[in-house]
C-alpha positions in Angstrom: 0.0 0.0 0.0 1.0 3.2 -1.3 1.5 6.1 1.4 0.8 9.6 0.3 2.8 11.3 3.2 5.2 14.4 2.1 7.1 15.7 5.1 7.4 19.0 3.4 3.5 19.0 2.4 3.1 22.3 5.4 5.8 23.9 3.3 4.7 25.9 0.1 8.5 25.7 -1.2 11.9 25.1 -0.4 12.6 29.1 0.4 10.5 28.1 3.5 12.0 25.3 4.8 15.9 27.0 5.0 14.2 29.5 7.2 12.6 26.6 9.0 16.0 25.3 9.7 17.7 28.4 9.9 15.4 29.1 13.2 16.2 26.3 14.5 19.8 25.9 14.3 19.9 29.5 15.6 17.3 28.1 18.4 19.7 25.4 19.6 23.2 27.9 19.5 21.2 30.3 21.5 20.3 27.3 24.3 23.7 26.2 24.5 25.9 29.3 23.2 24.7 32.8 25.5 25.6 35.8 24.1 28.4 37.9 25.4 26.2 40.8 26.0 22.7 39.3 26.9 20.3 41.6 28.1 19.9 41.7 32.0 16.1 39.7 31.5 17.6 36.6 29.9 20.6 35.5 31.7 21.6 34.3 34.4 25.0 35.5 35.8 25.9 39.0 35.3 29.5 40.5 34.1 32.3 41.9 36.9 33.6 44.9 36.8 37.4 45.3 35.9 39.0 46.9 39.4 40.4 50.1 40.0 44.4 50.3 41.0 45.1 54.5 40.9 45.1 54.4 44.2 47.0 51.5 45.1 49.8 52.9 42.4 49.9 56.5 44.3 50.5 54.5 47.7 53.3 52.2 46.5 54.6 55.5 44.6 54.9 57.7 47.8 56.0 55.3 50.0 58.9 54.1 47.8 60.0 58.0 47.4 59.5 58.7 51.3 61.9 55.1 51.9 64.2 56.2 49.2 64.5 60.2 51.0 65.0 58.4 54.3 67.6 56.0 52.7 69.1 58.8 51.2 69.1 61.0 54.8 70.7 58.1 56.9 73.0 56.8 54.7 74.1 60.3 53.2 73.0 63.6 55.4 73.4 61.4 58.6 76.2 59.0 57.4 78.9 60.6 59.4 76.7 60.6 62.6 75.3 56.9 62.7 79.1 55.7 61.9 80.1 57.4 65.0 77.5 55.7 67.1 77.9 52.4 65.3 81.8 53.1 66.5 80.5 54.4 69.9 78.6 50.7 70.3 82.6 49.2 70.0 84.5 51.9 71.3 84.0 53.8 74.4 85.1 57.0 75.7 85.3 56.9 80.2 85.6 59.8 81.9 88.4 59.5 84.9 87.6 61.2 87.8 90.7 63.3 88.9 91.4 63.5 92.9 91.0 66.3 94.8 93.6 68.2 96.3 94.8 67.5 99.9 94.4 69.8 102.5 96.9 69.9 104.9 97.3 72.4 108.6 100.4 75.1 108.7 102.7 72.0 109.9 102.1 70.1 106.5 99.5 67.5 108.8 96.8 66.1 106.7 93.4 67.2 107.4 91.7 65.9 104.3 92.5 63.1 101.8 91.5 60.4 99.4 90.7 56.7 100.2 89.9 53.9 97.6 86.0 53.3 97.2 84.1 50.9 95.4 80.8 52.3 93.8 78.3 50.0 91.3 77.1 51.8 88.4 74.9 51.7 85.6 75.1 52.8 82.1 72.2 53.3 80.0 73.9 52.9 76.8 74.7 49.7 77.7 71.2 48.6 78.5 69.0 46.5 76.3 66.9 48.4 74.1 63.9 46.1 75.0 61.9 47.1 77.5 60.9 43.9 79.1 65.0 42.7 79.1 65.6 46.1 81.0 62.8 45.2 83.5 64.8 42.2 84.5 67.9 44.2 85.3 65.9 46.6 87.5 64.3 43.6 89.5 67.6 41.7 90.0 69.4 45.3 91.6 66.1 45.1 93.3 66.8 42.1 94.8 70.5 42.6 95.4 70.6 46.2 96.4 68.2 48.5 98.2 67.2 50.8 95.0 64.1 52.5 94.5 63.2 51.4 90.7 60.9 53.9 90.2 63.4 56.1 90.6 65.8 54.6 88.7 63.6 54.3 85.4 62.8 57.9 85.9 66.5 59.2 86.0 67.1 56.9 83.1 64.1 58.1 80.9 65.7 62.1 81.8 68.6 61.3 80.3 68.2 58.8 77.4 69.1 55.2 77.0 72.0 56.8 74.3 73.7 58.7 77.4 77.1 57.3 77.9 77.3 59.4 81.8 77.1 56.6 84.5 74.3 56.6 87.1 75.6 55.2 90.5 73.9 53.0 92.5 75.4 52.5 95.5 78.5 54.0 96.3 81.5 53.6 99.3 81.0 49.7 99.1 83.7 47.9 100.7 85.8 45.5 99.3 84.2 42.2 100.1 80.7 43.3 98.8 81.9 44.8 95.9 83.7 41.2 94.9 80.2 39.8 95.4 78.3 41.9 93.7 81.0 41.6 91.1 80.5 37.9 90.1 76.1 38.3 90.8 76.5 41.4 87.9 78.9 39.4 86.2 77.9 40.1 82.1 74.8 41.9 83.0 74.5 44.6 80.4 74.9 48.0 81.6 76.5 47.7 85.4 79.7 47.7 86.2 81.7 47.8 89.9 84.1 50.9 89.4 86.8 52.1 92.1 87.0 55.8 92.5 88.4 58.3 95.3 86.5 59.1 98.0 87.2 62.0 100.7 88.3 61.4 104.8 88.8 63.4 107.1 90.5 63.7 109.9 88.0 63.7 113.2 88.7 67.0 115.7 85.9 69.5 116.5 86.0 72.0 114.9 87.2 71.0 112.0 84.5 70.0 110.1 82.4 73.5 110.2 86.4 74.8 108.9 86.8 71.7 106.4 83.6 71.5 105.0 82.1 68.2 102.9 82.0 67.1 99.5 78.9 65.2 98.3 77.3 64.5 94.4 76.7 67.0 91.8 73.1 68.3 92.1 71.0 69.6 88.6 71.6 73.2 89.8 75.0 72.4 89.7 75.2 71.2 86.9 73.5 73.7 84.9 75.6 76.5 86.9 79.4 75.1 86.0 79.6 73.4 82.3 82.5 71.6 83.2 80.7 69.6 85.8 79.6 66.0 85.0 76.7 63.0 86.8 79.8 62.2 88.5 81.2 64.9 89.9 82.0 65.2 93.5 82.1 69.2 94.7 82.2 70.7 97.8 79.3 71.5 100.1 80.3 73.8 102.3 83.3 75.5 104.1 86.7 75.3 102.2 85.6 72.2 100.2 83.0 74.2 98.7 85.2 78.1 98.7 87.6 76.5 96.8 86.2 74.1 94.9 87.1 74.5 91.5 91.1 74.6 92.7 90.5 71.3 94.5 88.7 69.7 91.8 91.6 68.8 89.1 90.8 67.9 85.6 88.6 64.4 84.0 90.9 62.4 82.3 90.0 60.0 79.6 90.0 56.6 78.6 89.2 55.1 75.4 87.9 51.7 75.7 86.6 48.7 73.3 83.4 47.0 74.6 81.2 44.6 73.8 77.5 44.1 72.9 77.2 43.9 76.6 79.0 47.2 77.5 81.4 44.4 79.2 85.2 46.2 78.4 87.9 44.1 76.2 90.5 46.1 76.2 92.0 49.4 76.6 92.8 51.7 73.7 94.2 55.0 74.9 94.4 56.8 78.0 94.5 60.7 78.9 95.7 61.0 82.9 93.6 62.9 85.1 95.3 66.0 86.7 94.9 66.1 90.5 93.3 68.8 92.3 95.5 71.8 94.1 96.8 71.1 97.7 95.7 74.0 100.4 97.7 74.7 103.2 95.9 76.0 106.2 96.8 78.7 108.5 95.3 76.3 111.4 97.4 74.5 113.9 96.2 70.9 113.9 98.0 71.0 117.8 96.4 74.2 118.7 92.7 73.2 117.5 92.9 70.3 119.7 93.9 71.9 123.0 91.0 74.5 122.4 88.7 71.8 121.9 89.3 70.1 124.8 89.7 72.9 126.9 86.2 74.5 125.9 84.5 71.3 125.8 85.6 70.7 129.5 84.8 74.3 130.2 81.3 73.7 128.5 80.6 70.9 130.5 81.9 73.0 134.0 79.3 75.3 133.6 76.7 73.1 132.1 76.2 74.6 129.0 76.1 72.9 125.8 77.5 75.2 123.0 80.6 77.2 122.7 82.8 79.3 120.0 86.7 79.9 120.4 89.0 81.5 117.6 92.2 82.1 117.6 93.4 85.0 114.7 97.3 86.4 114.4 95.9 90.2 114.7 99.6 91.4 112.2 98.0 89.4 109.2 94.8 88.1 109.8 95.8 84.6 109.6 93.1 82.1 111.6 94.8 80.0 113.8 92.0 77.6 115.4 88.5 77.6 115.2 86.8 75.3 117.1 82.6 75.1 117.7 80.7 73.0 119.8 79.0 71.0 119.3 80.4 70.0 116.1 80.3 66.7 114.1 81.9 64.5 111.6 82.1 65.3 108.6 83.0 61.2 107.6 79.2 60.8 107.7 78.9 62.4 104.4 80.8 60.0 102.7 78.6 56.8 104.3 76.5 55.2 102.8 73.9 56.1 105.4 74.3 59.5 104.9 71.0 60.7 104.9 69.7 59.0 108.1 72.5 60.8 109.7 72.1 64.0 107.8 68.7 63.7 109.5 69.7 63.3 112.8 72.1 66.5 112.4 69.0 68.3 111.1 67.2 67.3 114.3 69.4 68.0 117.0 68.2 71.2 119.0 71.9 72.4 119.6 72.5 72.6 115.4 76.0 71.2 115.5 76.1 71.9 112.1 75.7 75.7 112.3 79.3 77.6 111.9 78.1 79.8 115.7 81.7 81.3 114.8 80.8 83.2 111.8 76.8 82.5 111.2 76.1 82.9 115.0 74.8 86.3 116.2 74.8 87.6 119.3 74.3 90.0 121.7 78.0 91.2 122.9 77.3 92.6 126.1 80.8 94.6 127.3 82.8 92.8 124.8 81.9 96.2 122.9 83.2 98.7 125.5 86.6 99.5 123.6 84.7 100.0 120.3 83.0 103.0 121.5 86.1 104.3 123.7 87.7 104.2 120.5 84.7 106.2 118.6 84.3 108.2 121.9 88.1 109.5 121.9 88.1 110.2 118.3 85.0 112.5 118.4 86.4 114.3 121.1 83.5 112.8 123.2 85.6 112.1 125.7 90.1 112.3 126.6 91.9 109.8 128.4 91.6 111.9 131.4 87.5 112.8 131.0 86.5 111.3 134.6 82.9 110.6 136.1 81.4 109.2 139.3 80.2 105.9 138.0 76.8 105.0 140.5 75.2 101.7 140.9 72.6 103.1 138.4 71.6 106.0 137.1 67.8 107.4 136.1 66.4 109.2 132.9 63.0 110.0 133.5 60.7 107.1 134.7 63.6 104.8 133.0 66.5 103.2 135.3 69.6 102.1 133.7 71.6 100.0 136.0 75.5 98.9 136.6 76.9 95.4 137.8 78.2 97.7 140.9 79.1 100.8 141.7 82.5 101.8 140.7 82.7 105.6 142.0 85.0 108.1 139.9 86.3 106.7 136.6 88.3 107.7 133.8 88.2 106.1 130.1 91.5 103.6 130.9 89.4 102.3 134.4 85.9 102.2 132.4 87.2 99.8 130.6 88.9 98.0 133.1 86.6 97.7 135.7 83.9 97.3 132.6 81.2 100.2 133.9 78.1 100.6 132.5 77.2 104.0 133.4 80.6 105.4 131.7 79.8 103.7 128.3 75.9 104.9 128.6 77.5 108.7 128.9 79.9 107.9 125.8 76.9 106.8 123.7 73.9 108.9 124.8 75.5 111.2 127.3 75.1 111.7 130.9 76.6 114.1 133.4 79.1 116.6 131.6 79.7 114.0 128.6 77.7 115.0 125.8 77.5 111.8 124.0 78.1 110.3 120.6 74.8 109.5 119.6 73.1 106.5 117.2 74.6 107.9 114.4 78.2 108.6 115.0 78.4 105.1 117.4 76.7 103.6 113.9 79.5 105.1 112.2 82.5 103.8 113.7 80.8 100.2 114.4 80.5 99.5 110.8 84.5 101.2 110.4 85.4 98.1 112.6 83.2 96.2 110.6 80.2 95.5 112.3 77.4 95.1 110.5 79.2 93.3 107.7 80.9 90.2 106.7 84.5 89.9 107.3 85.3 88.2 104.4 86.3 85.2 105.7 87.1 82.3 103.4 84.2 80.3 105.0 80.2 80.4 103.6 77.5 81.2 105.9 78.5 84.3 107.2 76.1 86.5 108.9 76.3 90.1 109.1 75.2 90.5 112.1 72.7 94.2 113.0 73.7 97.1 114.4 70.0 98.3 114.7 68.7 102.2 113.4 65.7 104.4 113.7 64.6 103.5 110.6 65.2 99.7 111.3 63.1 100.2 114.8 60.4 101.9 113.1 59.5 99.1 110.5 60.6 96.4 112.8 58.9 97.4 116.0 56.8 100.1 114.8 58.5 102.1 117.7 60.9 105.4 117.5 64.3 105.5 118.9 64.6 106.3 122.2 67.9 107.4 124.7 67.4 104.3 126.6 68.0 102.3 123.2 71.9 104.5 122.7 72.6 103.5 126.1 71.6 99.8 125.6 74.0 100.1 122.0 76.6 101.5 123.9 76.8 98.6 126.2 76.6 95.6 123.8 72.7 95.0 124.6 69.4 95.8 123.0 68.7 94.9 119.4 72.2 95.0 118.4 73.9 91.4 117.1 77.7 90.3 116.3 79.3 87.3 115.4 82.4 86.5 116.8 84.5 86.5 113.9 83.4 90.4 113.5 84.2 91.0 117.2 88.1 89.2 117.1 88.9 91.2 113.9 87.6 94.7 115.7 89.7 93.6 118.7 92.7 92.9 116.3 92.5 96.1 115.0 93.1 97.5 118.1 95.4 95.0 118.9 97.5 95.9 115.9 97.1 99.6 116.2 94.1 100.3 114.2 94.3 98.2 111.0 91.1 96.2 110.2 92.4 92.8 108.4 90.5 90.3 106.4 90.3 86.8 107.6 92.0 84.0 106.1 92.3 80.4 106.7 94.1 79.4 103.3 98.0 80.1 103.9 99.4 78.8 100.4 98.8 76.6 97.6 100.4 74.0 95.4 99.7 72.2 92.7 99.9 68.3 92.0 104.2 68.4 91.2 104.4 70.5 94.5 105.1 73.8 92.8 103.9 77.2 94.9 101.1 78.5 92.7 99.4 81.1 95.5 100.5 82.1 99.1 98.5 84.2 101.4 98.8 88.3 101.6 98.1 90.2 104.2 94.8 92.6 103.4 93.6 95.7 105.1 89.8 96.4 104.8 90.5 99.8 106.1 93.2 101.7 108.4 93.7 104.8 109.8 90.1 105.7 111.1 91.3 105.6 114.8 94.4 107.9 115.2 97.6 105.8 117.0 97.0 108.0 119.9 93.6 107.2 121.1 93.9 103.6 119.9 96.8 103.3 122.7 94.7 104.7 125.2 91.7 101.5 124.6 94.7 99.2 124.6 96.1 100.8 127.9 93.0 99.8 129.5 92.3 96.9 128.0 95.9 96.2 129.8 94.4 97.2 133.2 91.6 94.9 133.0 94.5 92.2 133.2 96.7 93.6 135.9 93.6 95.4 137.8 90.3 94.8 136.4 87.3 91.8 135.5 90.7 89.2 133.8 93.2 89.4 136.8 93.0 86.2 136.7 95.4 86.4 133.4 98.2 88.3 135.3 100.4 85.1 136.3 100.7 84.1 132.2 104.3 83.9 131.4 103.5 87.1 128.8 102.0 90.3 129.1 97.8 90.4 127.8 95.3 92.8 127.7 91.5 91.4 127.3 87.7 92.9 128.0 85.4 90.8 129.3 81.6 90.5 128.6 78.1 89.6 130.0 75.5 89.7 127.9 71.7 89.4 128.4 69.6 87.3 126.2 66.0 87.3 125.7 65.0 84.1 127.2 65.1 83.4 131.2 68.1 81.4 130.9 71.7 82.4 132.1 74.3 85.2 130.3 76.1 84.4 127.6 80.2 84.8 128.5 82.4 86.6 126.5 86.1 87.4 126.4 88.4 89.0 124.1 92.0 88.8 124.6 95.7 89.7 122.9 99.2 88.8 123.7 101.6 90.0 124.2 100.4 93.1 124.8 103.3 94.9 123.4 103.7 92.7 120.2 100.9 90.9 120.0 100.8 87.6 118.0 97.8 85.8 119.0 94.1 87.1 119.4 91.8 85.2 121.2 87.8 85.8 121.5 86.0 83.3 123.7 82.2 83.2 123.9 80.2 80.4 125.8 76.3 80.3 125.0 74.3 80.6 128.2 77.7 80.5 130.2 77.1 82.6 132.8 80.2 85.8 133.9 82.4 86.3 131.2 84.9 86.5 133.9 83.9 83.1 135.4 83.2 80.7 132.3 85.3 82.9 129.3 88.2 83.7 130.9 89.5 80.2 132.1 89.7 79.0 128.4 91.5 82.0 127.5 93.9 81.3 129.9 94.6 78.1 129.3 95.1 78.5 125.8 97.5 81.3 126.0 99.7 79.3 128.0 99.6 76.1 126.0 100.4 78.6 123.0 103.2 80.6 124.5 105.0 77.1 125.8 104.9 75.5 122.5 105.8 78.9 120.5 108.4 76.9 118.9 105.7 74.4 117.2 104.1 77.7 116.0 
């Protein structure tokens, strides 16, 4: 059977059956094929955008330029600088600390010197760079050593982990410790034992308010003197600290090879220190000793507690002795328990740190009685022949001003003998048919024997002492100047103050005929090699403003108070002496200070004295005694002199 079926029967002709096929061909490359742009209804991923690198370029192209500047600035600009502290990490420069001078008394004994110490330090260039490796050194020194950490970190961040200056850490170790702490530190970065000189001196009262102390730089210090460095030692007070800077010496230098540890491998080069200067004294080593021992005694006689003697040669102005109690020892400055003792100085009620020889001031009570015969005579005020009847007191209106007795008629030479008040309070303010110097003119000749200013002693601390005014009373004590106040001045009481270095140079000056001296302690100096490089010259603060004359007429009496008056006790000395004693008032309850002032021999003299015991009681009965003993241990060992 025949089958009429034509497959292409739908199709009117051939041109429709190629676009038949042509649709679906296209059809089936469309299902498997997408297009590369299809619209966003027909597919079903979507394209990614290309990413954007401008940015990232511009930050790889500024940061390469900022490294290549730097390159350029620390191996160029800075190339010279970081190859001296890459050298500076292998080669080290020390500083040596030079010794300080000696300082010896006018026989050549030593009163200050060196010793070896031991001190550990710490160098913070040497230290690891990493903080917690640095916190292991602080907590083994804690554990070793008694160090306040805190501190430590602080000192260290002031001055950079770069300084090469040492810090130390415990100084004046002795010799056994040191050897241990030696092997515990052994190749710890950054410590190191060190031996350097340390001061001593030699243990007398006295001595150490004349000597002084050294101790460490402090910041002020440092910023005052640039020659000073962390480890500079410099005096503190007295002649340590006067003449510091001759004492001193030079730093040498050392030029050493470490290694990453700051551990030393060897030594390059070396530059010697230069020692310090050596002073020579004017003080008798001999002579401070028997004054000490002879005031202390006195002191203890009398049951005080504090005392001043000074011994001056009134031809130059050279200090002999000077000797305060209480005193202390200077050694304790140097210990390594110097503060708790510093502390226990600070809190003792007699001060025996204060200088009472030059920064005490006092009342001087009759101590001042030649002074104003001196400014008396010389203002016509009164002649060595002006006599007056001298009563047990006398009365100015509703005010009594009274003597220690009554001495009947006196002339100038027995005034000052016998010491009577009502004399000097007709010399000052007037009385009877003296007319009287007045505040000014007794002003005026205090300060020309150098009250009321510093003597210029080679010492710190002095005090000037007051020699009080109208105008100082006014603002003070909101009070005018009355008679009753001249006659108080005359006498040595009242408001007005001395030291007694001021009142041994004015009785020098009338000692050596009227020339006030300046006082000096420092006789010569040499340096290291022994060779003279300063000696002491005599130097006159003024002369001349006391005539000869009337200046032998105060010393005259000053005689009598010796062979007739308040120091007869002085007469059987092997020498001639003049002297005045004093009394003086203070304003608490408790007993008279004692004065004396004395000079021998009376017609050369060589030696002045001035003697002053706090809260001693007569001069004549505390003051005088030392005097005399001193004189005669002086004159019988003249030749040690």
């Amino acid at each position: 059977m025949k089958l009429n079926y034509n497959p292409f029967e739908n199709f009117s002709n051939g041109k429709d059956i190629h676009n038949k096929l042509g649709k679906i061909k296209s059809n089936l490359e469309e299902y498997q094929h997408p297009q590369e742009t299809p619209s966003h209804s027909d597919t079903l991923e979507q394209k990614i955008e290309k990413p954007n690198f401008i940015l990232m370029y511009c930050f790889v192209f500024v940061f390469s330029l900022l490294m290549i500047f730097r390159l350029l600035d620390l191996q160029i600009a800075q190339g010279a600088k970081h190859e001296y502290l890459a050298e500076g990490n292998r080669v080290r420069s020390k500083d040596i600390v030079a010794s300080r001078g000696n300082i010896y008394d006018k026989n050549e004994k030593i009163l200050a010197k060196n010793i070896a110490s031991f001190n550990l330090e710490l160098f913070p260039a040497d230290l690891p760079k990493e903080k917690q490796e640095r916190e292991k050194i602080y907590s083994l020194l804690k554990e070793n050593i008694d160090i306040n950490t805190d501190e430590l970190r602080k000192k260290i961040d002031d001055i950079g982990l770069f300084s090469l200056d040492s810090i130390v850490l415990k100084e004046n170790i002795d010799r056994d410790e040191a050897l241990i702490l030696e092997v515990k530190f052994k190749n710890i970065s950054g410590l190191e034992i060190s031996k350097k000189p340390m001061r001593y001196y030699e243990v007398l009262p006295g001595l150490s308010h004349i000597l002084g102390y050294v101790g460490k730089v402090n910041e002020e210090e440092l910023h005052s003197d640039p020659n000073l460095k962390l480890i500079s030692i410099v005096g503190k007070s007295g002649i340590e600290l006067i003449y510091n800077s001759e004492l001193t010496g030079e730093f040498g230098k050392e030029q050493v090879e470490v290694d990453s540890k700051g551990q030393i491998q060897r030594i390059l080069a070396t530059l010697d220190p230069t020692p310090g200067d050596n002073l020579y004294l004017s003080i008798d080593y001999d002579l401070q000793k028997k004054i000490a021992d002879t005031l202390h005694e006195k002191i203890k006689q009398v049951q005080a507690s504090k005392g001043v003697v000074i011994a001056m040669n009134p031809q130059d102005g050279s200090i002999l002795s000077l000797v305060n109690i209480p005193s202390y020892d200077n050694n304790i400055f140097s210990s390594a328990d110097r503060n708790i003792k510093y502390e226990e100085l600070l809190k003792n009620e007699n001060k025996p740190m204060l200088n009472r020889a030059i920064s005490g001031a006092y009342p001087s009570g009759s101590v001042i009685k030649p002074i104003v015969a001196s400014a008396g005579l010389q203002e016509g005020v009164i002649s060595s022949n002006t006599t007056i009847y001298a009563p047990k007191e006398i009365q100015i209106g509703n005010w009594v001003y009274p003597d220690w007795k009554e001495h009947g008629y006196v002339n100038t030479r027995k005034a000052i003998a016998v010491s009577s008040n009502v004399f000097f309070y007709a010399v000052g303010g007037g009385y009877d048919k003296i007319q009287g110097l007045g505040l000014e003119r007794l002003r005026k000749y205090f300060e020309e024997f150098g009250f009321g200013e510093l003597t210029g002693i080679d010492l710190n601390g002095e005090n000037k002492g007051l020699i009080p005014s109208n105008e100082w009373k006014k603002k003070v004590k909101n009070e005018p100047w009355y008679q009753g106040d001249t006659y108080h001045l005359s006498i040595g009481q009242g408001d007005f103050l001395t030291t007694p270095i001021q009142m041994l140079n004015a009785t020098s000056a009338i000692a050596n005929g009227g020339k006030l001296l300046k006082p000096k302690l420092v006789k010569k100096m040499t340096n290291w090699q022994g060779e003279l490089i300063y000696e002491s010259q005599k130097e006159v603060i003024r002369s001349d403003f006391i005539s000869s004359e009337n200046i032998q007429i105060v010393r005259e009496g000053m005689r009598q108070a010796v062979t007739d008056g308040s120091a007869r006790s002085l007469q059987d000395l092997p020498i001639s002496s003049a002297g005045k004693t004093g009394t003086a008032q203070t304003s608490d309850s408790k007993k008279t200070h004692a004065w004396f002032t004395t000079f021998a021999p009376y017609e050369n003299p060589e030696i002045a004295l001035v003697v002053l015991i706090e809260h001693g009681g007569e001069g004549s009965d505390a003051a005088v005694p030392v005097a005399k003993d001193i004189l005669r241990y002086y004159f019988e060992n003249k030749k040690e002199n």
